[in-house]
Backbone as a chain_set.jsonl record, in Angstrom:
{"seq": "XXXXXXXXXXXXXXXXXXXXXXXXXXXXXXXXXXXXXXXXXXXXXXXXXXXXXXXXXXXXXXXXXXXXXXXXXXXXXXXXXXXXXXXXXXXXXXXXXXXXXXXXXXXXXXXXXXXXXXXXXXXXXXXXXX", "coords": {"N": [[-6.827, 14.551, 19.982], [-4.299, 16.739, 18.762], [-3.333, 19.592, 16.942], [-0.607, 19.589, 16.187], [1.656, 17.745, 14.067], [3.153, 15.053, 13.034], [4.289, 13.857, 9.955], [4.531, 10.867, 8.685], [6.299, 8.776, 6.277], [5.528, 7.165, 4.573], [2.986, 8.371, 4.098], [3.621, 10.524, 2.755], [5.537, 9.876, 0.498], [3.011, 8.712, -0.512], [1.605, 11.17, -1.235], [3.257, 12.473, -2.687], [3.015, 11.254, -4.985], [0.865, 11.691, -5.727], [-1.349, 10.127, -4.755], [-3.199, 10.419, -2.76], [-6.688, 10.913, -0.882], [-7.467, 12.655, -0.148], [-8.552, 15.658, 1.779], [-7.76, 16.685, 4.106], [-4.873, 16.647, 4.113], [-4.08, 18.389, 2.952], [-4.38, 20.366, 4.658], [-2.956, 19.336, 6.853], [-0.404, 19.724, 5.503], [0.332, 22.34, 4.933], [-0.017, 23.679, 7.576], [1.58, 21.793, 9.542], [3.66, 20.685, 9.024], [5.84, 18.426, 9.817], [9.246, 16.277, 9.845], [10.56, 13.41, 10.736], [13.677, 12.886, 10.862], [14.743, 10.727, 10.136], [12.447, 9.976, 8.189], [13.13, 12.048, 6.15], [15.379, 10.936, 5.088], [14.308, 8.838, 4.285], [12.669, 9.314, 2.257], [13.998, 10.777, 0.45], [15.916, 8.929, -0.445], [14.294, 7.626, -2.172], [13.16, 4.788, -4.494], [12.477, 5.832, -6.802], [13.363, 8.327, -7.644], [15.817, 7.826, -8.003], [16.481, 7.834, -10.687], [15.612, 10.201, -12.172], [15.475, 12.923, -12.348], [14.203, 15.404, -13.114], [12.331, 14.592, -11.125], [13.295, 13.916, -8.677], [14.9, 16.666, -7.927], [12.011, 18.405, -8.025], [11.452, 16.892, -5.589], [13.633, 17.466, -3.045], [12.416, 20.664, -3.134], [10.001, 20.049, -2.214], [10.28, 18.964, 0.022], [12.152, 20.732, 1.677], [10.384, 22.592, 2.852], [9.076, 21.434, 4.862], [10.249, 21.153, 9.054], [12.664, 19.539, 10.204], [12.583, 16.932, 12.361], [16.006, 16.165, 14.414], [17.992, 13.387, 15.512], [17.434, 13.074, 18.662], [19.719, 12.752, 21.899], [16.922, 12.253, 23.529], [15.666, 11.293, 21.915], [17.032, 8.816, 20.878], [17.042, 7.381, 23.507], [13.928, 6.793, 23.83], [13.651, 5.14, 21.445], [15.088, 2.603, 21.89], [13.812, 2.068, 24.229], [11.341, 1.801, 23.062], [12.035, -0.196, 21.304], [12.757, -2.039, 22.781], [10.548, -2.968, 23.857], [8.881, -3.4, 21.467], [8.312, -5.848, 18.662], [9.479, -4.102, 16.553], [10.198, -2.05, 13.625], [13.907, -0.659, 13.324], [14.001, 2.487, 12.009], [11.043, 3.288, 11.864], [10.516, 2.929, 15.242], [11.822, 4.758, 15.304], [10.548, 7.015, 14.182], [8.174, 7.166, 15.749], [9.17, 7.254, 18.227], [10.15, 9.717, 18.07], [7.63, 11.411, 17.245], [6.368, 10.869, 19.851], [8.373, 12.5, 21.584], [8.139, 14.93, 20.853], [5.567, 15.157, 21.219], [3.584, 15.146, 19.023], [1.07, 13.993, 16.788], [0.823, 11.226, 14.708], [0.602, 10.848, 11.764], [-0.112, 8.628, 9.28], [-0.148, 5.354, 7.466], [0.784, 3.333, 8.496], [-0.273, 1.788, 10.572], [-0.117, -0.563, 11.908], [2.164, -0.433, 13.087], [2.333, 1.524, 14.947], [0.949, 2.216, 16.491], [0.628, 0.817, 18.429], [2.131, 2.236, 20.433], [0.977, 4.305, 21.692], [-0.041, 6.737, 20.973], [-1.964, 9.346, 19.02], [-3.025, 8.805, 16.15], [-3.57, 9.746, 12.695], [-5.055, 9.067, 9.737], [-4.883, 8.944, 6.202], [-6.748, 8.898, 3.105], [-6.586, 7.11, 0.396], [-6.878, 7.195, -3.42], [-8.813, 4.804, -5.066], [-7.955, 1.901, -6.958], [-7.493, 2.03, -10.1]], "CA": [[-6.0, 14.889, 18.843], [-4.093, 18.169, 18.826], [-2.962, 20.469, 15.648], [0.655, 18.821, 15.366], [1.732, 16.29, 13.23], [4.515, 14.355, 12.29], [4.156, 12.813, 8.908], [4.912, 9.647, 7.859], [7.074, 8.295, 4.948], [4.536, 6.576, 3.332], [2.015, 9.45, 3.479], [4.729, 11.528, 2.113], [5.196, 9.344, -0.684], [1.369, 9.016, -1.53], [1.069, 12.331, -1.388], [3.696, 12.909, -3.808], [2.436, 10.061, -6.224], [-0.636, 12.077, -6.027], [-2.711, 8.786, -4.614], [-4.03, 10.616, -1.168], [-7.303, 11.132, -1.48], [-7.886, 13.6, 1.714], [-7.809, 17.232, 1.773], [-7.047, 16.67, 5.217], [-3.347, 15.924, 4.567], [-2.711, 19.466, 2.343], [-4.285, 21.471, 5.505], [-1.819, 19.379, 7.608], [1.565, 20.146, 5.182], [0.515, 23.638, 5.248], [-0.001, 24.055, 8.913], [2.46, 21.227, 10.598], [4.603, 19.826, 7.863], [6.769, 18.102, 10.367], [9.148, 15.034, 9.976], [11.816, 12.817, 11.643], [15.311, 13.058, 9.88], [14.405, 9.284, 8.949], [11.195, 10.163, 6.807], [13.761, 12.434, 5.269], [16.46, 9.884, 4.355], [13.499, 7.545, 3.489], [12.045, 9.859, 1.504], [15.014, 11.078, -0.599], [16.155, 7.858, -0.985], [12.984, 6.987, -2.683], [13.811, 4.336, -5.936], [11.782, 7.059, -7.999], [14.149, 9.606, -7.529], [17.519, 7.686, -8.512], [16.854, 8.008, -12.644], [14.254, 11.312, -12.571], [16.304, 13.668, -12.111], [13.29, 16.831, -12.729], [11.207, 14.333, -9.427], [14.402, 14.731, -7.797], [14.158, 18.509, -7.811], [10.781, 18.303, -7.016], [11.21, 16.045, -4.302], [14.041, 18.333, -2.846], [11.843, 21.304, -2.96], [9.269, 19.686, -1.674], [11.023, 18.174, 1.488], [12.921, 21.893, 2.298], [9.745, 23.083, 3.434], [9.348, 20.576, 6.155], [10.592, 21.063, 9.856], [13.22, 18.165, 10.397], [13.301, 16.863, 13.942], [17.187, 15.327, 14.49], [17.826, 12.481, 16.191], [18.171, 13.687, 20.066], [20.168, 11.109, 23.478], [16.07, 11.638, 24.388], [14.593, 10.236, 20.992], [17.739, 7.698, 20.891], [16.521, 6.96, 24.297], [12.753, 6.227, 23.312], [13.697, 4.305, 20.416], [15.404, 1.611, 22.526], [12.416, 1.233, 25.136], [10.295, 0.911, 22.001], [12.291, -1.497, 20.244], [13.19, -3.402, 23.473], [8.935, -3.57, 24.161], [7.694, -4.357, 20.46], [9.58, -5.87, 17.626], [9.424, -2.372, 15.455], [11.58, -1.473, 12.874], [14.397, 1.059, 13.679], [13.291, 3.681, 11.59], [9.217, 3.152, 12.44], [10.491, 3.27, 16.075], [12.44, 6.533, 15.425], [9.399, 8.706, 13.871], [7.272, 7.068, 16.513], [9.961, 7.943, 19.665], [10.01, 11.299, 17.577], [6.21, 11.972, 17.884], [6.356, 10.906, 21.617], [8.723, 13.042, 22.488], [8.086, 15.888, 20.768], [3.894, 15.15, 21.259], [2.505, 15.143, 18.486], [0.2, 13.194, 16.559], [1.353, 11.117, 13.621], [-0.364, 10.546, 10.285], [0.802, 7.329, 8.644], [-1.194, 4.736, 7.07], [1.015, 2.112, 8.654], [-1.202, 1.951, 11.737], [0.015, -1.505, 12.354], [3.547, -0.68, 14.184], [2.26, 2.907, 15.558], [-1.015, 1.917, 17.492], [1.283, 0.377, 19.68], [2.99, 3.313, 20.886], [-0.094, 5.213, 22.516], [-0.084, 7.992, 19.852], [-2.986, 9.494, 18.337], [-2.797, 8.628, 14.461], [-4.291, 10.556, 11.395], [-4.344, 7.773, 8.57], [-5.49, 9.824, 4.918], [-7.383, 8.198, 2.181], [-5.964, 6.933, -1.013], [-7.784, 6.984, -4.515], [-8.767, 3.523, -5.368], [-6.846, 1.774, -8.155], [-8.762, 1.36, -11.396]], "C": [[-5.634, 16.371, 18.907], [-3.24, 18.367, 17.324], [-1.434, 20.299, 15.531], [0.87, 17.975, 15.258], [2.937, 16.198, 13.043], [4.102, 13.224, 11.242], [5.263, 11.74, 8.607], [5.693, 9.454, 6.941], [6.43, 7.841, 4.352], [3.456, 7.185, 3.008], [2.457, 10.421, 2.183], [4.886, 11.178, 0.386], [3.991, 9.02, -1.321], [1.336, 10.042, -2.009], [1.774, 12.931, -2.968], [3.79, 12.042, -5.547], [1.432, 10.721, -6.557], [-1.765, 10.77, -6.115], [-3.369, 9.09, -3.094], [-5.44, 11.136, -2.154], [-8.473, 11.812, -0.112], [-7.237, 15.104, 1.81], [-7.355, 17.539, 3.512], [-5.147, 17.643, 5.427], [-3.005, 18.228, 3.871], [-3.117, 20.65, 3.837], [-2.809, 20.927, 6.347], [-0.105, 19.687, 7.192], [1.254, 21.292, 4.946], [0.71, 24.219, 6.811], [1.123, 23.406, 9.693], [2.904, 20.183, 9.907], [6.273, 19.424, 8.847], [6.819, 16.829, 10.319], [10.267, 15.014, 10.951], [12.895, 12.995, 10.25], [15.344, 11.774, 9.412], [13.72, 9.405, 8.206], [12.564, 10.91, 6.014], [14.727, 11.577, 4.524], [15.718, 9.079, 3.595], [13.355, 7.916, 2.203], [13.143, 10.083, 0.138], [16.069, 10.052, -0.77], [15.492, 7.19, -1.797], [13.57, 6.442, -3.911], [13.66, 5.113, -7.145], [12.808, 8.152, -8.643], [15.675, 8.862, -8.193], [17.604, 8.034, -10.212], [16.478, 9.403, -12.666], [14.755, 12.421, -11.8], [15.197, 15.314, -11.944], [12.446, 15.862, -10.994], [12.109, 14.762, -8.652], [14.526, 15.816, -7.161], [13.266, 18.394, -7.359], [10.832, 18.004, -5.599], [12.162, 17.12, -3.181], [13.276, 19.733, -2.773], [10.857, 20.776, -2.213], [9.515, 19.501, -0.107], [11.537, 19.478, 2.076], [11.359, 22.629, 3.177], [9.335, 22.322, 4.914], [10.542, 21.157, 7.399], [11.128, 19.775, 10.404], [13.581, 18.039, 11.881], [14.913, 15.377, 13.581], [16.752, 14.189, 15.552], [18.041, 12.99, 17.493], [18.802, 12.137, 20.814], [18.167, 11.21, 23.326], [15.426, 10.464, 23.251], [15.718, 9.047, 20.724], [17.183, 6.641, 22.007], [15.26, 5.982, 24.345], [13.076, 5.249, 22.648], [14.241, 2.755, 21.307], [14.524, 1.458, 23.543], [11.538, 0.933, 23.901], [10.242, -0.301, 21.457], [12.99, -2.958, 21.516], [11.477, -4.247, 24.128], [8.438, -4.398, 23.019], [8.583, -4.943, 19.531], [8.618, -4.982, 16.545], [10.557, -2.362, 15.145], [12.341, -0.586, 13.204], [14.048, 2.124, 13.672], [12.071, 4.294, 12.139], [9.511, 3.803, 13.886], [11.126, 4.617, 16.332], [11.638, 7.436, 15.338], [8.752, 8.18, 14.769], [8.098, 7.968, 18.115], [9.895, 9.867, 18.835], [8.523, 12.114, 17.92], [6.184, 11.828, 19.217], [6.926, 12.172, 22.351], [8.316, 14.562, 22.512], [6.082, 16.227, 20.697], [3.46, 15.919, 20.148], [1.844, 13.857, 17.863], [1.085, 12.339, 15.218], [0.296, 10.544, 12.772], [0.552, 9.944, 9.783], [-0.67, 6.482, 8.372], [0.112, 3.291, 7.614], [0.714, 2.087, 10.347], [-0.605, 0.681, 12.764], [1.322, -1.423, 13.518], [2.887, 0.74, 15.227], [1.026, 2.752, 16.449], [-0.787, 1.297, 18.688], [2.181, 0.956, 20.872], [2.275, 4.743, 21.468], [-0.377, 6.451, 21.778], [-1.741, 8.057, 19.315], [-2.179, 9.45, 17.299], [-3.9, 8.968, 13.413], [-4.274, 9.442, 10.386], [-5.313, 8.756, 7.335], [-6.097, 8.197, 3.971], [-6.904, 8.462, 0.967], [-7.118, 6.788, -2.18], [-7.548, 5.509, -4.841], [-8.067, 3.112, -6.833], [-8.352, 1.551, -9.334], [-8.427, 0.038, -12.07]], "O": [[-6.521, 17.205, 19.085], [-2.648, 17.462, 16.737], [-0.952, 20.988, 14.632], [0.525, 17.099, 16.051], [3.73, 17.128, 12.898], [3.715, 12.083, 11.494], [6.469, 11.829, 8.376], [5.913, 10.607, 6.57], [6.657, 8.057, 3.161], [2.835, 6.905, 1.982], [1.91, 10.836, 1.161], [4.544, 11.842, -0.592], [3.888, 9.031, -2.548], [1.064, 10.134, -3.206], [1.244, 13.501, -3.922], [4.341, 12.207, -6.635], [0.941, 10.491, -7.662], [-2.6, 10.469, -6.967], [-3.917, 8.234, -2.4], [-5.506, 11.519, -3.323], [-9.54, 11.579, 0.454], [-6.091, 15.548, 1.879], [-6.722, 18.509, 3.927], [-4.585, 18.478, 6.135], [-2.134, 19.02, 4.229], [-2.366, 21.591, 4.092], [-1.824, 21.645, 6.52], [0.904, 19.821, 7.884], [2.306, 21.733, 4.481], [1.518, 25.101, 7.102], [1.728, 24.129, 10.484], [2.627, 18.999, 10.1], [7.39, 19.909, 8.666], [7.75, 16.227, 10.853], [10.773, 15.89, 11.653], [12.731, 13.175, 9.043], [15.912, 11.557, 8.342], [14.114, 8.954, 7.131], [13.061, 10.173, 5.162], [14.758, 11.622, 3.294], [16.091, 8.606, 2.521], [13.701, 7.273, 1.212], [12.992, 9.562, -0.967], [17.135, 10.411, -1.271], [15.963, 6.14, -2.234], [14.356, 7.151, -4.54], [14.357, 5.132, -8.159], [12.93, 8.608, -9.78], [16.483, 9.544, -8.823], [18.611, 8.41, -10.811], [17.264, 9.989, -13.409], [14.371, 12.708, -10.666], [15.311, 16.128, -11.027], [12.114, 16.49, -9.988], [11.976, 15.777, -7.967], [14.297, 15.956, -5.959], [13.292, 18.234, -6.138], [10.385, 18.668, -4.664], [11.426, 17.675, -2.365], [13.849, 20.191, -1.784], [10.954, 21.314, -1.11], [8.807, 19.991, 0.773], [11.364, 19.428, 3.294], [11.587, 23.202, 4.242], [9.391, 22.943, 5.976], [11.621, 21.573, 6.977], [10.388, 18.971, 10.972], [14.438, 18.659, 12.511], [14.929, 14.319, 12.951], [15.706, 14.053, 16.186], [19.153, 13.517, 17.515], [18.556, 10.967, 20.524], [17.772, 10.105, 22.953], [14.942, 9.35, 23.45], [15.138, 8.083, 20.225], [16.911, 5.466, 21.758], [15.304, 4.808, 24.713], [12.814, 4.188, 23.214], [13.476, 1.801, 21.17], [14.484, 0.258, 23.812], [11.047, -0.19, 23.784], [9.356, -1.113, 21.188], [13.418, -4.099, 21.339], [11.246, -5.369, 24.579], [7.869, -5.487, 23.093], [9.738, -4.522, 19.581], [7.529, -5.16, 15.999], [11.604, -2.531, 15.771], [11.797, 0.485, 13.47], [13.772, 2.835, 14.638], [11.965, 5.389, 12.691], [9.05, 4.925, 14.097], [10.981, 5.359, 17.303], [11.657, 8.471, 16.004], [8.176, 9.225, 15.071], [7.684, 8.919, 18.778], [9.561, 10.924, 19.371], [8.359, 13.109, 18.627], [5.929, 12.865, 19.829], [6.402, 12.776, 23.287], [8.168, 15.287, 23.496], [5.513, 17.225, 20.255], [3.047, 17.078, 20.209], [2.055, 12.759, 18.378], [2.058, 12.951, 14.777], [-0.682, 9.888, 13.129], [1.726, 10.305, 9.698], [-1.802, 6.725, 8.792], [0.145, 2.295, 6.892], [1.568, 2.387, 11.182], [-0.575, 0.76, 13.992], [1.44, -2.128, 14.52], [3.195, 0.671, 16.417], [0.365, 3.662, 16.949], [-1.524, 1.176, 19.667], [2.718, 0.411, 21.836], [2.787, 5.849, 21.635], [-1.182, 7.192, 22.34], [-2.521, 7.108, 19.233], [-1.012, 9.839, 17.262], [-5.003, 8.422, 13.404], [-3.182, 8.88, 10.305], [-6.401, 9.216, 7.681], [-5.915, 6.994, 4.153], [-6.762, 9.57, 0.451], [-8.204, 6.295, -1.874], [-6.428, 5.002, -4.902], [-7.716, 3.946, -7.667], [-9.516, 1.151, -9.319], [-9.195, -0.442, -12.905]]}, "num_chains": 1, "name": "protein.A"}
């Protein structure tokens, strides 16, 4: 495991639900608060955000601090050996060809498509529901 990350969309959104339950995650969005330009679309597409206009803001502030990797030909590249090896979602296979190329690690709690893609993976801990 090495000291960069590419977060997830669904960490992203725990995190900002306030349901992680891992001080892990705030060393990693201080130190290597890096996503794919899909977590970003995901993210600020979020259903939360269409009425809530102050999360909105938030969420927007929140997200500017992040390092957005674009789509590159190499991570277009990846993405089509990924998605012609596993059946993976577009997106999934985009932040995953994104961590590949740009090596790092990714933190996601959806372990299930990304475990398949040789990556080391960070997964955080959520507070249990009451």
């Amino acid at each position: 495991m090495n000291d960069k990350f590419l977060i997830d969309t669904n960490v992203i959104i725990y995190y900002f639900n306030g349901i992680v339950e891992d001080n892990r995650i705030d060393t990693i969005l201080k130190e290597s608060f890096n996503i794919s330009i899909i977590t970003k679309i995901e993210f600020l597409s979020w259903h939360k955000l269409r009425t809530d206009e102050m999360l909105k803001s938030q969420a927007l502030a929140f997200i500017s601090h992040a390092t957005v990797y674009e789509l590159t030909d190499e991570i277009a590249d990846r993405v089509i050996e990924i998605r012609q090896k596993y059946k993976i979602k577009t997106p999934d296979a985009i932040i995953g060809a994104t961590a590949l190329v740009h090596g790092f690690d990714i933190v996601t709690n959806n372990v299930n498509d990304f475990h398949r893609l040789d990556l080391d993976i960070v997964t955080v801990n959520l507070k249990e529901e009451k």
